[in-house]
VMD Tcl script that draws the C-alpha trace (Angstrom):
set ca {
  {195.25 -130.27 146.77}
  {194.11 -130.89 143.55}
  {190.58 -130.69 142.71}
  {190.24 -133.77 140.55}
  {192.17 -136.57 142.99}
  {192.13 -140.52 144.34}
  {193.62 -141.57 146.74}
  {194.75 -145.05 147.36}
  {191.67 -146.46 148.68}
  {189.67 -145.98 145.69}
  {192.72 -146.62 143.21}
  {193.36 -149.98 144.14}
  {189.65 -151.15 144.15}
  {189.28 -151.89 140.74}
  {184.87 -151.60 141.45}
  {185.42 -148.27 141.90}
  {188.23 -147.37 139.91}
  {187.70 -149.28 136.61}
  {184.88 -147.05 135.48}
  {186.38 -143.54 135.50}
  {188.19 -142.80 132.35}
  {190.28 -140.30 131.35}
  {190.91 -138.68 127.59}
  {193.09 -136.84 126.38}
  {192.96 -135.43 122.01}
  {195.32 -133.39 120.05}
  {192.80 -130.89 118.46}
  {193.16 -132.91 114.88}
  {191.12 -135.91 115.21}
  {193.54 -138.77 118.01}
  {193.01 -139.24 121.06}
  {194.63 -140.53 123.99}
  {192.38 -142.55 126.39}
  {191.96 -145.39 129.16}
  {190.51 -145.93 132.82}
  {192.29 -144.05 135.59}
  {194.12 -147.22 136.51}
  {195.68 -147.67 132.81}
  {193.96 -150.72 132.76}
  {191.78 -150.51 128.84}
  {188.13 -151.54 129.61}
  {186.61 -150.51 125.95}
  {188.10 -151.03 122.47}
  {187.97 -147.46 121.55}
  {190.59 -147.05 124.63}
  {194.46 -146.56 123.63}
  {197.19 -145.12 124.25}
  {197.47 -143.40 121.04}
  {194.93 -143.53 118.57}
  {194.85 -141.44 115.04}
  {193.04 -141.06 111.83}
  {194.12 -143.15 109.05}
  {193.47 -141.40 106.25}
  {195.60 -143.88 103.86}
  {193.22 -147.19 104.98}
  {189.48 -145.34 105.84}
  {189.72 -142.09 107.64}
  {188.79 -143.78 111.18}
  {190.90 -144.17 113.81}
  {193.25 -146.44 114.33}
  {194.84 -147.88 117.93}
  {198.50 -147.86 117.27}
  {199.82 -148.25 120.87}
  {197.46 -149.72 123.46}
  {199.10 -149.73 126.41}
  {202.59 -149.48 128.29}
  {203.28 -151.60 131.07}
  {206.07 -150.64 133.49}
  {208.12 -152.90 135.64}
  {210.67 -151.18 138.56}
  {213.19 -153.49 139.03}
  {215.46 -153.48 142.07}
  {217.61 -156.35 143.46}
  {216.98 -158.29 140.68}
  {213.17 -157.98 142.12}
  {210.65 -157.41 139.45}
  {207.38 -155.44 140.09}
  {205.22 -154.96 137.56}
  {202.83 -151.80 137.39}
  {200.32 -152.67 134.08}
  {197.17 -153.43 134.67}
  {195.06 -156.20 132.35}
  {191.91 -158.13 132.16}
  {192.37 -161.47 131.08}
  {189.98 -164.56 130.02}
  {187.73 -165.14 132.46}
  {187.96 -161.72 134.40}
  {191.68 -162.68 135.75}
  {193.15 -159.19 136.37}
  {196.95 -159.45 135.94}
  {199.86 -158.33 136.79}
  {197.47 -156.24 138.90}
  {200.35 -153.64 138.88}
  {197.31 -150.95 140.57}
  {198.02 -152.71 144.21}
  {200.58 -149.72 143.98}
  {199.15 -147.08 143.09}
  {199.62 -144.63 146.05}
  {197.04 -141.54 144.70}
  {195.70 -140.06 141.32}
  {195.60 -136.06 140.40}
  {194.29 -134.27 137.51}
  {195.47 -130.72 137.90}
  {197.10 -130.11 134.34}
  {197.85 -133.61 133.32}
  {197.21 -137.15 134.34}
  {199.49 -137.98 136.95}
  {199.99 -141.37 138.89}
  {202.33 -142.12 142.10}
  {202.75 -145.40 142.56}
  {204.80 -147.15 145.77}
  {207.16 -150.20 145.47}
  {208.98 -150.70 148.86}
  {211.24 -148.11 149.21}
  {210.67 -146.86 145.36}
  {208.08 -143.66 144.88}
  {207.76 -142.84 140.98}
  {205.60 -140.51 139.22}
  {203.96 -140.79 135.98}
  {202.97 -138.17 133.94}
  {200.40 -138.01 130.55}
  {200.76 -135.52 127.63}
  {199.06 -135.88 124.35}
  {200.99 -133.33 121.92}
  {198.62 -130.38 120.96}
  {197.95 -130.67 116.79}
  {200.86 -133.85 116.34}
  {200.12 -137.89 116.66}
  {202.56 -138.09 119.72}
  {202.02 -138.82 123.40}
  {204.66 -138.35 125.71}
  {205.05 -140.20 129.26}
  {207.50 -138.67 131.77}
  {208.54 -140.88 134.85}
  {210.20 -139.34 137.64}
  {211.82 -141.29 140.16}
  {211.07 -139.25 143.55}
  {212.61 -141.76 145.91}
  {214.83 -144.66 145.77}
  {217.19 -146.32 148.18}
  {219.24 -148.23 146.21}
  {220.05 -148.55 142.38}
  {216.61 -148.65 140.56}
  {215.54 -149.88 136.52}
  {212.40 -149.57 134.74}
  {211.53 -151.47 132.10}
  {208.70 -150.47 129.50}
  {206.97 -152.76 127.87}
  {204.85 -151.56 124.92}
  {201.39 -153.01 124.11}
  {200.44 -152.76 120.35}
  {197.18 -153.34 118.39}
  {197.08 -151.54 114.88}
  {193.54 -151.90 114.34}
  {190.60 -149.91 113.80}
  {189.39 -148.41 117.05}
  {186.27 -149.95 116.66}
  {187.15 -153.76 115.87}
  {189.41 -156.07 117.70}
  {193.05 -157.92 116.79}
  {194.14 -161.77 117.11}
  {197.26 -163.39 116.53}
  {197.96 -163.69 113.07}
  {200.93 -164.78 110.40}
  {200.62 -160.91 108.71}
  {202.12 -159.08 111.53}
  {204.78 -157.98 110.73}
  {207.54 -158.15 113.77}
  {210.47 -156.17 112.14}
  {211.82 -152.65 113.77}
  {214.63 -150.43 113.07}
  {216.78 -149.10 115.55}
  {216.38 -145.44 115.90}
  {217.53 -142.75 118.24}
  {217.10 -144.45 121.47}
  {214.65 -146.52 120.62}
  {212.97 -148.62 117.78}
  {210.44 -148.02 114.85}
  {207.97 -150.45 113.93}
  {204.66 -151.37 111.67}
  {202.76 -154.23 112.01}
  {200.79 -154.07 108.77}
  {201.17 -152.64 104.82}
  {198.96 -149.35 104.79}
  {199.68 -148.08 108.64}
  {201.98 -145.26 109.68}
  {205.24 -146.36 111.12}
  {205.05 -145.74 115.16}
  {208.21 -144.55 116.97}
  {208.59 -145.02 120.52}
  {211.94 -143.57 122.12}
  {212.58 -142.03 125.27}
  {215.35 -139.20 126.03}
  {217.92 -141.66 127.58}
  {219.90 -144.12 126.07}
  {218.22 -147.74 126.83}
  {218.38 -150.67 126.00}
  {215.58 -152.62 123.53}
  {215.29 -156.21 124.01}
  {213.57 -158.17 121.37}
  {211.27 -160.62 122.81}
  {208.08 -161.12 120.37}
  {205.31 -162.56 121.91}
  {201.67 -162.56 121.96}
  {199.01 -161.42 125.01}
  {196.52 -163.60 124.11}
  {193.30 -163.11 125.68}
  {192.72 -159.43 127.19}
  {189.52 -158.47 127.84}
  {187.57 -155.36 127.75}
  {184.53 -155.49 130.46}
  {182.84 -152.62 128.75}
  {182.37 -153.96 125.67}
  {181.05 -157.37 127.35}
  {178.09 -155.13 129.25}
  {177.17 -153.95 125.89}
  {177.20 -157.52 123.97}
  {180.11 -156.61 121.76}
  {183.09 -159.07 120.46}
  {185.23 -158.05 123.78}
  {187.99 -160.14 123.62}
  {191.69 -159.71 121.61}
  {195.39 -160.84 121.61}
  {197.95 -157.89 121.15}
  {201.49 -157.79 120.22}
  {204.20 -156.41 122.51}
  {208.19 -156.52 120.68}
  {209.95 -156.48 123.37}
  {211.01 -153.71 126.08}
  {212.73 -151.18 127.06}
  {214.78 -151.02 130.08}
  {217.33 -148.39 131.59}
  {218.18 -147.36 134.92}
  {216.65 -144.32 136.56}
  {218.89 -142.37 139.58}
  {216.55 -140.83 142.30}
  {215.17 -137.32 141.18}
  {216.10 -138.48 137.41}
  {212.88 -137.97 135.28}
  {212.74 -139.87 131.61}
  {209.82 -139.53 128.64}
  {208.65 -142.27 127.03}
  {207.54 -140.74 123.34}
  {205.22 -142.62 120.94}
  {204.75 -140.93 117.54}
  {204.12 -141.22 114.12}
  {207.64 -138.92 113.31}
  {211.12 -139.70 114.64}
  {212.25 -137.23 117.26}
  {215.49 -135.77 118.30}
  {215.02 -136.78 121.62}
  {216.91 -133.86 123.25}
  {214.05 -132.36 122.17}
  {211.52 -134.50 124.54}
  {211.84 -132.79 127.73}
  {211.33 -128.97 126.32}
  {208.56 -130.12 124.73}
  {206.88 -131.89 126.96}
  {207.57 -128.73 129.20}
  {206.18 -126.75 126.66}
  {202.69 -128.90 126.53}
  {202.45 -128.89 130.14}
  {202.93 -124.79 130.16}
  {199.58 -124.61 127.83}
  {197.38 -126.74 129.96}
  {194.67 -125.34 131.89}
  {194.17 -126.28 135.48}
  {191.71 -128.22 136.39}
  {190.77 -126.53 139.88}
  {186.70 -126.11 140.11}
  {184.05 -127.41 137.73}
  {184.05 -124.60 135.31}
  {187.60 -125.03 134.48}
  {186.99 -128.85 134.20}
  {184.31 -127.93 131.45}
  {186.47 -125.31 129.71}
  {189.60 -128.00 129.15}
  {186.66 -130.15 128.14}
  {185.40 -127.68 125.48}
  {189.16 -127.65 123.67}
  {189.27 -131.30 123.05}
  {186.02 -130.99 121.06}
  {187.78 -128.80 118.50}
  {189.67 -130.51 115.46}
  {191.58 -128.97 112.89}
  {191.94 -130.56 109.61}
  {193.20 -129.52 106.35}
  {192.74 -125.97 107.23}
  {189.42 -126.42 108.18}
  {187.89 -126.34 111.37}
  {185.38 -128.40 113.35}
  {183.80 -129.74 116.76}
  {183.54 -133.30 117.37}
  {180.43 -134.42 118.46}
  {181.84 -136.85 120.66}
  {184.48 -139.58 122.02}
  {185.77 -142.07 121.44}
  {183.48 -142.45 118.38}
  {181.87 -139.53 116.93}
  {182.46 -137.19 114.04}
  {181.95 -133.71 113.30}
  {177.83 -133.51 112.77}
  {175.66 -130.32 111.74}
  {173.44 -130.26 114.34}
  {176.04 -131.10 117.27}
  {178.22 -128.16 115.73}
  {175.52 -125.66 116.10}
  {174.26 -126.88 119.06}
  {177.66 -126.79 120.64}
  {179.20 -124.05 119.05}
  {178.10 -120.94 121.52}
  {178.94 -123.03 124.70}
  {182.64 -124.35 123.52}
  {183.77 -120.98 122.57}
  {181.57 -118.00 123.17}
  {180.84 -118.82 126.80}
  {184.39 -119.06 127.37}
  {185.22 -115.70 125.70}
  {187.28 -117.73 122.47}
  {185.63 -115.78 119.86}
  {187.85 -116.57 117.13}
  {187.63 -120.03 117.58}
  {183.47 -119.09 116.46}
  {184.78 -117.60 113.56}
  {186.40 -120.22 112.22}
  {184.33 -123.13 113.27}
  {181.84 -121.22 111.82}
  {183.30 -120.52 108.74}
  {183.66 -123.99 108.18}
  {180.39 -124.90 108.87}
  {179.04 -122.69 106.60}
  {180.67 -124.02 103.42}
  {178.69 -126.96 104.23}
  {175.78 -124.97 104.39}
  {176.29 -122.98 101.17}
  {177.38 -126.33 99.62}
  {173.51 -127.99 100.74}
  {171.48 -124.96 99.15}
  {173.84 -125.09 96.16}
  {172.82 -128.77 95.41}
  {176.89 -129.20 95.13}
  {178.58 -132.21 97.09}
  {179.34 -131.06 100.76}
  {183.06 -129.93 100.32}
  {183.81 -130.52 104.04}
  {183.44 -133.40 106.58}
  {180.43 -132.73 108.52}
  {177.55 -134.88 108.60}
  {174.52 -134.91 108.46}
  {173.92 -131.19 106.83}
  {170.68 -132.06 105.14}
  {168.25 -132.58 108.23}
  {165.06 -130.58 108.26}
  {166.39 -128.55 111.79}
  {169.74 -127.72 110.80}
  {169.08 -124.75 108.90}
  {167.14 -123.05 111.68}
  {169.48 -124.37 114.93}
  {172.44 -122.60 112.35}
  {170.58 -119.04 112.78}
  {169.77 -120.16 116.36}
  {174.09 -120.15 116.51}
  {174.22 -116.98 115.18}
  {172.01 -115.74 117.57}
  {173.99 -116.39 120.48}
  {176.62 -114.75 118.65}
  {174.89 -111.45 119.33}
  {173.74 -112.36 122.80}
  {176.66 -113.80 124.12}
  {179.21 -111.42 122.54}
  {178.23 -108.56 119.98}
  {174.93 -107.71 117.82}
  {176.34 -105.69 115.99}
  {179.32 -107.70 114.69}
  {177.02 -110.59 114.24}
  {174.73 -108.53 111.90}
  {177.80 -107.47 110.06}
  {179.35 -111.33 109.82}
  {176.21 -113.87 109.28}
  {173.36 -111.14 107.99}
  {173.80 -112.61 104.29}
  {173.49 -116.20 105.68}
  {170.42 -115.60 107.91}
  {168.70 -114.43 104.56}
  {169.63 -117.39 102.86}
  {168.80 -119.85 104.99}
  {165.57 -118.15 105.46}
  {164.95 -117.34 101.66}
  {165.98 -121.25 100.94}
  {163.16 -122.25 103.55}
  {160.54 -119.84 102.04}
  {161.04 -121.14 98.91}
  {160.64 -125.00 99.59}
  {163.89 -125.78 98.40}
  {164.78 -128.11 101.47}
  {163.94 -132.02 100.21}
  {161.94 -132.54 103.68}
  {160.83 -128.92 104.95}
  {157.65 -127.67 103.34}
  {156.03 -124.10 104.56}
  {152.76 -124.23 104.44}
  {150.29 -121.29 104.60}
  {149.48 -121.64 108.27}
  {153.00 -120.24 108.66}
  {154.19 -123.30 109.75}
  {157.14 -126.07 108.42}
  {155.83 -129.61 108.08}
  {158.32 -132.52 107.45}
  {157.96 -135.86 107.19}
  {159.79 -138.59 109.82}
  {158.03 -141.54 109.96}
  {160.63 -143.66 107.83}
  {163.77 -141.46 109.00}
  {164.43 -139.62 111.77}
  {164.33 -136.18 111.38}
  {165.64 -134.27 114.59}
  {168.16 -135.24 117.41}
  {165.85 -138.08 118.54}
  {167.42 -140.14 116.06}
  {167.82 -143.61 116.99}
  {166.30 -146.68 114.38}
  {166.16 -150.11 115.17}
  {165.67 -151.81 111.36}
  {166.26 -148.71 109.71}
  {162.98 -147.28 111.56}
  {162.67 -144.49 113.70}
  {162.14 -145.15 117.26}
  {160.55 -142.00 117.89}
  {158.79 -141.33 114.04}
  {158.41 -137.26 115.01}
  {156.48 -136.18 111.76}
  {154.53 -133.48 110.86}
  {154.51 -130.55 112.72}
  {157.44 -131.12 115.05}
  {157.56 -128.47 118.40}
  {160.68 -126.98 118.13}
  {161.09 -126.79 114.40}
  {158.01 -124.29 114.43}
  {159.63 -122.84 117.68}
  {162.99 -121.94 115.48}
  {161.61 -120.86 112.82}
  {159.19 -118.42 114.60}
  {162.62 -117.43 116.31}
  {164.69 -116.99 113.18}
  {161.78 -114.77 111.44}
  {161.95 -112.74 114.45}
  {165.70 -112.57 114.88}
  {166.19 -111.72 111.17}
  {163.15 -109.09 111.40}
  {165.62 -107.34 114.47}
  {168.83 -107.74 111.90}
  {166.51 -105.27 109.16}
  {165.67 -103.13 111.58}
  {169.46 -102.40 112.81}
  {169.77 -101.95 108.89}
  {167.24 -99.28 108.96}
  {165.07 -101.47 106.36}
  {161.52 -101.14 108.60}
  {159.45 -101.95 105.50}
  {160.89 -105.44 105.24}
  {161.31 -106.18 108.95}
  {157.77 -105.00 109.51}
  {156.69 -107.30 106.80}
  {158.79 -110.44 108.68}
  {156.96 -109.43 111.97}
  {153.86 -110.31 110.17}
  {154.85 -113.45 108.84}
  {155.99 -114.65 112.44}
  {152.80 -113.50 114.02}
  {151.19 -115.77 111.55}
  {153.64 -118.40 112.42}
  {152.89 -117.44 116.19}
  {149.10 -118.05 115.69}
  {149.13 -121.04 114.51}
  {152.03 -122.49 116.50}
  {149.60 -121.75 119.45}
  {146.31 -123.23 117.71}
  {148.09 -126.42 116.83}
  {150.91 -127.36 119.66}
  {148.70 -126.22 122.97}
  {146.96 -128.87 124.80}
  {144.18 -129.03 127.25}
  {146.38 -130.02 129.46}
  {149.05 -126.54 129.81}
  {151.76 -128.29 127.97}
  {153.12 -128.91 123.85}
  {152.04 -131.55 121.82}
  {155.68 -132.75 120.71}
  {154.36 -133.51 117.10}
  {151.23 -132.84 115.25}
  {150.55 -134.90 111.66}
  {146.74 -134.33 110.69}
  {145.10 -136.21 113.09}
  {147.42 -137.59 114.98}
  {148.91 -135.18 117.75}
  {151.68 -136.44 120.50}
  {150.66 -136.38 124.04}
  {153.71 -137.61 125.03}
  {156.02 -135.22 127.47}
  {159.16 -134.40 126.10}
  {162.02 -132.05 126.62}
  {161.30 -130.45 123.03}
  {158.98 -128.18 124.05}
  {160.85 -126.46 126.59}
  {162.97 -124.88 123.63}
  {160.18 -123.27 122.29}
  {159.63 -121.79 125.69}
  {163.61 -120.69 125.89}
  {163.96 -118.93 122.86}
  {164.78 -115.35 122.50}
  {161.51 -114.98 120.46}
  {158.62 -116.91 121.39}
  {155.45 -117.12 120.41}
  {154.52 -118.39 123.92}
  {153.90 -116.29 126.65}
  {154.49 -116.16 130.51}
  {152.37 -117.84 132.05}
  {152.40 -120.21 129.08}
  {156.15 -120.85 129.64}
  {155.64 -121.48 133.30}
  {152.97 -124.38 132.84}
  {155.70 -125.72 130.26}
  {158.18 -125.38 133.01}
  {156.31 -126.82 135.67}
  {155.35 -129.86 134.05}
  {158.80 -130.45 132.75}
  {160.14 -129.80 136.38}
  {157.46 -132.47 137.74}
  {158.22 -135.19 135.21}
  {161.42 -134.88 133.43}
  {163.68 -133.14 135.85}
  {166.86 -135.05 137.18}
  {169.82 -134.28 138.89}
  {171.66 -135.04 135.57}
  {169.26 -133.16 133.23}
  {166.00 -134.04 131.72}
  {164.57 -137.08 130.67}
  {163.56 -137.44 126.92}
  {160.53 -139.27 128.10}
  {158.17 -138.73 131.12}
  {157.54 -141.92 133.52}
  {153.75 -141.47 132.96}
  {154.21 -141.50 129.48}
  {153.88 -144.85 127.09}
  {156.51 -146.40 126.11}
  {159.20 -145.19 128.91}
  {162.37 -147.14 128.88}
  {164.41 -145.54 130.94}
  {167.91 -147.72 131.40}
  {170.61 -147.58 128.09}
  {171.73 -151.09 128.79}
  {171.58 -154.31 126.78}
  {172.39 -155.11 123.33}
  {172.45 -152.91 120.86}
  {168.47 -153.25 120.00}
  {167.64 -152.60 123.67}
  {169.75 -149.48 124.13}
  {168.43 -147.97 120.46}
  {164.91 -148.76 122.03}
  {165.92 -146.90 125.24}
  {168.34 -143.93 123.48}
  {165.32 -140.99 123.64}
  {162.61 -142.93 125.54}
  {163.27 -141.74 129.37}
  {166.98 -141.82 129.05}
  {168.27 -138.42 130.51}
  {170.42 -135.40 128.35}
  {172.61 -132.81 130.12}
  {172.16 -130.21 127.11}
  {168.65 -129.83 127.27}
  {169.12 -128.68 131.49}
  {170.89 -125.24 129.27}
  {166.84 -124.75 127.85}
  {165.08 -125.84 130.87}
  {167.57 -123.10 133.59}
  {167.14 -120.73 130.40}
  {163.47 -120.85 130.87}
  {163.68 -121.03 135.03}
  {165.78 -117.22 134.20}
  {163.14 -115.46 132.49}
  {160.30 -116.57 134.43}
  {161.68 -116.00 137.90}
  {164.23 -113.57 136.84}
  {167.10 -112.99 139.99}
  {165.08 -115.45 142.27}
  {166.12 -118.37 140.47}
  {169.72 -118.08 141.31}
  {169.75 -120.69 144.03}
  {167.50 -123.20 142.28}
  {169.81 -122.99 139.07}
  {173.32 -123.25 141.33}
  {171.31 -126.77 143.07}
  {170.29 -127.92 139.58}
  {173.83 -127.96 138.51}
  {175.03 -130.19 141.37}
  {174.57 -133.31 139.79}
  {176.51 -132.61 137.27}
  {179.52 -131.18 138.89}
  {179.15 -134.63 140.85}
  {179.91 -135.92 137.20}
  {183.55 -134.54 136.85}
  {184.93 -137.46 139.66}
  {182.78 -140.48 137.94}
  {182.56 -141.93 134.38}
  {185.13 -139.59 132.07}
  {186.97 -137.08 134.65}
  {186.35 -133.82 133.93}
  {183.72 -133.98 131.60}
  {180.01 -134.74 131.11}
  {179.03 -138.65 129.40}
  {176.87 -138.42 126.27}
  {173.43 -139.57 128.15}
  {172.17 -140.76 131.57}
  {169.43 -143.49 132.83}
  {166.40 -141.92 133.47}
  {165.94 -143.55 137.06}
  {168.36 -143.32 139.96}
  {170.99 -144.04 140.16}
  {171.24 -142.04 137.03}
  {174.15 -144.38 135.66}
  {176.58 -142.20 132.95}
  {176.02 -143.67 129.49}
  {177.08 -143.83 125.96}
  {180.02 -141.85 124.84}
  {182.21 -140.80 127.40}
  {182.45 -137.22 126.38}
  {179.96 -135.18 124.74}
  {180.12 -132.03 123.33}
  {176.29 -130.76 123.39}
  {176.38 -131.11 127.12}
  {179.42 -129.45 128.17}
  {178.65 -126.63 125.74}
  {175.37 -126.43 127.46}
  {176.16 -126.15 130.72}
  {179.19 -123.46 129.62}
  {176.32 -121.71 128.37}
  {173.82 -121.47 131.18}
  {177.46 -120.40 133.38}
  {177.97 -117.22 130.79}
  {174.43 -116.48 131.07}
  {173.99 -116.11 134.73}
  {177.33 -114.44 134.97}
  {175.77 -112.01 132.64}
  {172.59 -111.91 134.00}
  {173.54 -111.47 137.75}
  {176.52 -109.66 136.52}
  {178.97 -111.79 138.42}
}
mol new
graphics top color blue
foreach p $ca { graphics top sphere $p radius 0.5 }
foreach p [lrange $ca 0 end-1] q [lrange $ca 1 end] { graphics top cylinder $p $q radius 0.2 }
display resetview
């Protein structure tokens, strides 16, 4: 039995079954995604959606949807799934679904009378094509499915209406039809590896709804096209794919290929594995270059998610080269910054005051999680940079001071991961002396003072030791409180009682300036406020200003995004910290703090972990429906206990 599965019950009550999503990408920037019962409750959902580099560089929804109808007797039974105008579900096609299963691909069996079909999703690994293959496993008498197509060309992130610039001409192709509704798209083919027959029948869908959207007080509401359909018979055992791509096919080719993409999936059997095929659809290849996607359906590659992410999506899971490249990458963007030249690649966000020090942080792991050595050899030259480019106040916002310590200023843009701005001002304004800054940079002085002495250069790394000791001091005179915790920010004056999450990096790095016990009243107080079962809260309860719940409009989720709301990565730092205090003995309280999470690979986006959670029960999944930070994170604890309890 398959570990991710639904069985009829839940499939066919849409309360239950309308909020798990699935997603599927092809490692170069589409994606293939919708709820488990087909039936698109966001705009970013589609079928297939790509990049289109010709119009903006966003993505585009091509093909929304794909409605089947199995036709026997001259009976018609339709299998789609949409909400219309006034939350009217029609042709509430899920009354048949008989189970869903996850193992290597999406799969759906639905029941008509006497007719059992399967349906089986494949996104194309590194090509804009998904494939559908329906299999007809039982049948009593002479059985045809029609396919009706669904199409939107749009921008993933606006809507579509009826209009007098669609265009409505196709071509006939082999067996089946190309099409493009408007001047600067891609042509989409859609053909299927038996002859059928296309019947022209333009018409409208006015009025579909998506439900998400409407929560989150977002234009929710569109009309999209659908041609016509395709219709063939289908003999009992017969199985037929449905292809939608932006290149013809030969479509004797569609059945070894979608073999072939099938063969290179991953199961999905326990919730390691569900992480791990998680981890790959981060990863985007693009003009030779290589990158992690921050999120879906609507991030882009960002500095601080890539480094972040980095050790968890390929490291943990023993995919070294995949570092390497990334990496590689990565670094231009890095060179490019302390250059001054434009940033030559597509990451964002390169010239925050933490990225430099969470890049050496990367590194780092490099050398725990797979070789010193070789990470000495590879990223030496760009640890000394980095460092050397600090030092010297080249960085716009990052000043040294002679307390050892980095100051920036953040009170008119954010300046770390707690990012969110509601009038183009920070929620959180972290200025100053920010917690884990100082924590990384006392690490990365350390780290690089362990790199000279592998090179035999004691003089210099002795010299480094003294400059973090300085660091060290002062970390501790400014950031300790009275009360056995971290200020999170200190600017003159004004110091941040607040308890957050930030400090509990400082107490999991590899070189701290904090010691044990230190680390355990930093743990315990993190344990008694900000500990959830879906990580920790950005925000403790007894804290001003805690707003737990990412719901609303826009302004009321931006107010809420790092003010109680709960983040999966930052459980890797908190179980990090649990391991070195309470060394083996923590074994069982890290396997029950990862519970809650495993609980998250049947809800909101099977198989993966949602961008953020409310900070009160019942812990709702929020935001984007994947996110790369936390799956790396928890990949990363996994490798570490493995290693540490040698498993």
């Amino acid at each position: 039995m398959s570990y991710l599965r639904f069985e009829k019950t839940l499939m066919t009550n849409l309360q239950e079954a309308l909020p798990k999503e699935i997603l599927r990408t092809n490692r170069s920037g589409a994606y293939s995604s919708s709820s488990i019962v087909d039936c698109n409750t966001r705009k970013f959902h589609g079928l297939l959606v790509v990049p289109v580099p010709q119009i903006d560089n966003e993505n585009h929804i091509l093909l929304s949807s794909l409605d089947e109808t199995v036709i026997q007797h001259g009976a018609e039974f339709n299998l789609g799934l949409h909400r219309y105008s006034g939350g009217i579900y029609s042709p509430n096609g899920h009354k048949y679904i008989r189970e869903f299963s996850w193992e290597k691909i999406p799969t759906t069996i639905y029941r008509v009378g006497g007719v059992l079909l399967k349906k089986e999703k494949v996104f194309q690994h590194f090509h804009n094509r998904v494939l559908i293959r329906y299999t007809l496993l039982e049948a009593h008498s002479v059985t045809t499915l029609r396919l009706r197509p669904f199409l939107a060309f749009r921008r993933a992130d606006q809507l579509t209406h009826e209009n007098a610039n669609a265009n409505k001409s196709y071509d006939v192709i082999d067996n089946g039809i190309s099409t493009c509704m408007y001047k600067g798209y891609p042509t989409l083919f859609m053909q299927t590896n038996k002859q059928n027959e296309f019947v022209y029948n333009p018409n409208w869908h006015k009025g579909i709804e998506y439900q998400q959207d409407q929560w989150l007080g977002y234009d929710y509401s569109e009309d999209l096209y659908v041609p016509g359909y395709f219709e063939f018979n289908i003999k009992k055992g017969e199985s037929i794919i449905f292809s939608a791509g932006l290149e013809e096919m030969n479509t004797k080719d569609l059945k070894h290929i979608f073999d072939e993409e099938v063969e290179v999936h991953n199961s999905r059997d326990n919730f390691v594995q569900c992480l791990t095929n998680a981890a790959h659809q981060f990863f985007n290849k693009h003009d030779n270059e290589h990158y992690i996607i921050a999120g879906y359906p609507w991030f882009k590659s960002r500095a601080r998610d890539t480094f972040l992410s980095l050790p968890g999506l390929t490291l943990a899971i023993g995919e070294i080269d995949k570092f390497k490249k990334t990496m590689a990458t990565a670094q231009k963007a890095l060179d490019d910054y302390m250059a001054q030249r434009e940033i030559s690649v597509d990451i964002q966000e390169v010239n925050d005051p933490d990225i430099m020090l969470w890049a050496i942080w990367c590194i780092q792991q490099y050398a725990r999680l797979h070789d010193r050595q070789e990470a000495i050899e590879l990223y030496s030259d760009l640890v000394v940079r980095i460092i050397d480019f600090i030092k010297s106040d080249k960085h716009e916002n990052l000043f040294l001071h002679n307390n050892g310590l980095l100051y920036t200023y953040g009170k008119e843009k954010p300046v770390t991961w707690m990012n969110s701005v509601i009038e183009d001002r920070p929620v959180v304004p972290r200025s100053g002396y920010i917690v884990e800054i100082n924590a990384l940079w006392y690490n990365a002085l350390m780290f690089y003072a362990q790199i000279l002495r592998a090179q035999d250069k004691n003089n210099e790394a002795t010299a480094y030791i003294k400059m973090a000791e300085n660091t060290g001091k002062s970390f501790k005179a400014i950031f300790m409180n009275e009360y056995g915790y971290l200020y999170d920010y200190v600017d003159g004056c004004e110091a941040s009682l607040s308890v957050r999450p930030n400090m509990l990096i400082a107490a999991a790095l590899e070189y701290t300036p904090l010691d044990l016990s230190e680390r355990k009243q930093i743990f315990d107080i993190c344990t008694k406020e900000l500990r959830t079962p879906k990580g920790l809260r950005s925000l403790s309860p007894k804290s001003g200003g805690y707003n737990p719940i990412y719901a609303g409009g826009q302004q009321q989720r931006d107010a809420a995004y790092h003010q109680g709301t709960v983040w999966p990565w930052l459980l890797g730092f908190y179980l990090e910290t649990c391991m070195q205090i309470y060394k083996k003995s923590s074994h069982s309280f890290i396997d029950r703090s990862l519970v809650g999470l495993e609980e998250e690979m049947f809800n909101h986006c099977l198989g993966t972990l949602s961008e953020l959670f409310d900070g009160n029960p019942p812990f709702h999944g929020r935001g984007a429906c994947s996110f790369a930070m936390n799956v790396a994170a928890i990949l990363r604890v996994n490798k570490l206990i493995s290693k540490y309890y040698n498993y």
